[in-house]
C-alpha positions as CSV (number, residue, x, y, z in Angstrom):
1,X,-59.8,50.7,-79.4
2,X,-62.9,49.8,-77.5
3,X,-63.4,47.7,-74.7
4,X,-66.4,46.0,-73.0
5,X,-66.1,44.4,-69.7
6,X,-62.7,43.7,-68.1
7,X,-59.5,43.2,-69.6
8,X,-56.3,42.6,-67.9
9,X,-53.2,42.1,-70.1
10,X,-50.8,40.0,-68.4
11,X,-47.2,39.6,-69.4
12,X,-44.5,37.5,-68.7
13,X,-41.1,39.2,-68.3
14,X,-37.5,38.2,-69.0
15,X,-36.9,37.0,-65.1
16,X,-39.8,34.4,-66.7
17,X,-42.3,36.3,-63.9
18,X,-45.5,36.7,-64.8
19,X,-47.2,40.4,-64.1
20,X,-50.7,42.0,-64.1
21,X,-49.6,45.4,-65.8
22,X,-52.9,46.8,-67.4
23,X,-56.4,46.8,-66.6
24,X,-59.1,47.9,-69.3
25,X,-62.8,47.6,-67.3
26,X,-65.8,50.0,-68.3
27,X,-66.6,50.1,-64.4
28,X,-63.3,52.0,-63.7
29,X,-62.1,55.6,-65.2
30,X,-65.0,55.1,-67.9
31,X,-62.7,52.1,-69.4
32,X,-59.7,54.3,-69.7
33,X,-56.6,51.9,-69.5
34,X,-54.9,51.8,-65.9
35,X,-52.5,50.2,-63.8
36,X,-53.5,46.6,-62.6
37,X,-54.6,47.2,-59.5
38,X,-54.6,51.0,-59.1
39,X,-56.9,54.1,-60.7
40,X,-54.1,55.6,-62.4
41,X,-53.9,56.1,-65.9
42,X,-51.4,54.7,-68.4
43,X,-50.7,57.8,-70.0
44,X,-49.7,59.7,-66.6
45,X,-46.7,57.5,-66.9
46,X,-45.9,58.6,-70.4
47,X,-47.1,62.2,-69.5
48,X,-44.4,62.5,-66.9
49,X,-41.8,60.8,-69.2
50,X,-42.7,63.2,-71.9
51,X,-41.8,66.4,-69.7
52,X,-38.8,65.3,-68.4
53,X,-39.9,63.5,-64.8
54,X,-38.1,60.6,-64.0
55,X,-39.5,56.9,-63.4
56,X,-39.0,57.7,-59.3
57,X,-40.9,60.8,-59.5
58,X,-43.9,58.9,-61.1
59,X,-43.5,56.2,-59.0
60,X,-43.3,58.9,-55.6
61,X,-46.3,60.6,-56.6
62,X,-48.1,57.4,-57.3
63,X,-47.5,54.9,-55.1
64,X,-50.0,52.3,-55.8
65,X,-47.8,51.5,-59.1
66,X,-45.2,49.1,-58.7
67,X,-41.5,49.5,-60.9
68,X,-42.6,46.1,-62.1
69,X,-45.8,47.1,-63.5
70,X,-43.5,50.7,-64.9
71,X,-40.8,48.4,-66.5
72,X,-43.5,45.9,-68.0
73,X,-45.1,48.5,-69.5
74,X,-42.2,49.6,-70.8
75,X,-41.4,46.8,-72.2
76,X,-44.7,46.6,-74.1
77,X,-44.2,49.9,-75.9
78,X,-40.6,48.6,-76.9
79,X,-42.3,45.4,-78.2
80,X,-44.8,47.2,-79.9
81,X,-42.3,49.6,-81.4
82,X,-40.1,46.8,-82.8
83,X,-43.0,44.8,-84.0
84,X,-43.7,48.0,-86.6
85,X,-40.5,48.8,-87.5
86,X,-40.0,45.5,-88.7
């Protein structure tokens, strides 16, 4: 998937909220896909998941990421999941 530019991906959640969860811009981390907001990578969060780190733990060592923005993306993967399985 390529990107040019800035792209944020906003979702509403099921408290009918809407969140800034993931920024796509060629200016930061060479376009690599990162929290809204922050520097950190999306796959850092499924990295820790992956070896057994909990949400808290990610969350403690990077504090710039909110549990809304964890849980939203989340949420996405489910989606996204679902969506092919179907």
């Amino acid at each position: 998937m390529c990107f040019s530019g800035s792209t944020l991906i906003v979702v509403h959640s099921s408290s009918g909220k809407t969140m800034k969860i993931i920024n796509v811009d060629s200016e930061i981390m060479s376009g690599t896909p990162v929290f809204n907001g922050t520097r950190v990578p999306l796959q850092n969060l499924f990295d820790y998941l992956e070896t057994g780190d909990s949400i808290e733990k990610f969350l403690e060592d990077f504090p710039s990421v909110r549990r809304e923005q964890v849980v939203g993306l989340l949420e996405i993967s489910q989606e996204s999941i679902a969506e092919i399985l179907n």
